[in-house]
N, C-alpha and C positions, 0 to 999 in steps of 0.2 A: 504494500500500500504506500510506503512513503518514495518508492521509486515514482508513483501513479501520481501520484497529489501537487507535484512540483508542475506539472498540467495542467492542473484543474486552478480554475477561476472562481469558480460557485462551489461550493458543497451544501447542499441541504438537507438535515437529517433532522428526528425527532429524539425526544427524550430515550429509548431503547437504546436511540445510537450514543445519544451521549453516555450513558451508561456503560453501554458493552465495550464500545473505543476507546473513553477516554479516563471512564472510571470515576464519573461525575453522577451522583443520582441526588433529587431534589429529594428534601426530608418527605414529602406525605403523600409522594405520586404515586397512583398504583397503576404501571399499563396497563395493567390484566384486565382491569376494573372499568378501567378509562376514567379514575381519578387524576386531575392533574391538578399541582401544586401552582398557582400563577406567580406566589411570590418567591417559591425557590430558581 
């Protein structure tokens, strides 16, 4: 991925990705649920 990304212009991803990629989760989101935290 980071050979890929020095390409890329835009990336847009949702809260799963921030998670899974970059090891970022808002305190009270729950995907599963489709809870989402606005202020985390």
């Amino acid at each position: 991925m980071i050979k890929l990304i020095e390409y890329v212009d835009i990336a847009i991803g949702n809260e799963e990705d921030a998670e899974k990629v970059f090891g970022i989760k808002a305190g009270s989101t729950d995907i599963t649920k489709g809870v989402l935290s606005e202020e985390g």
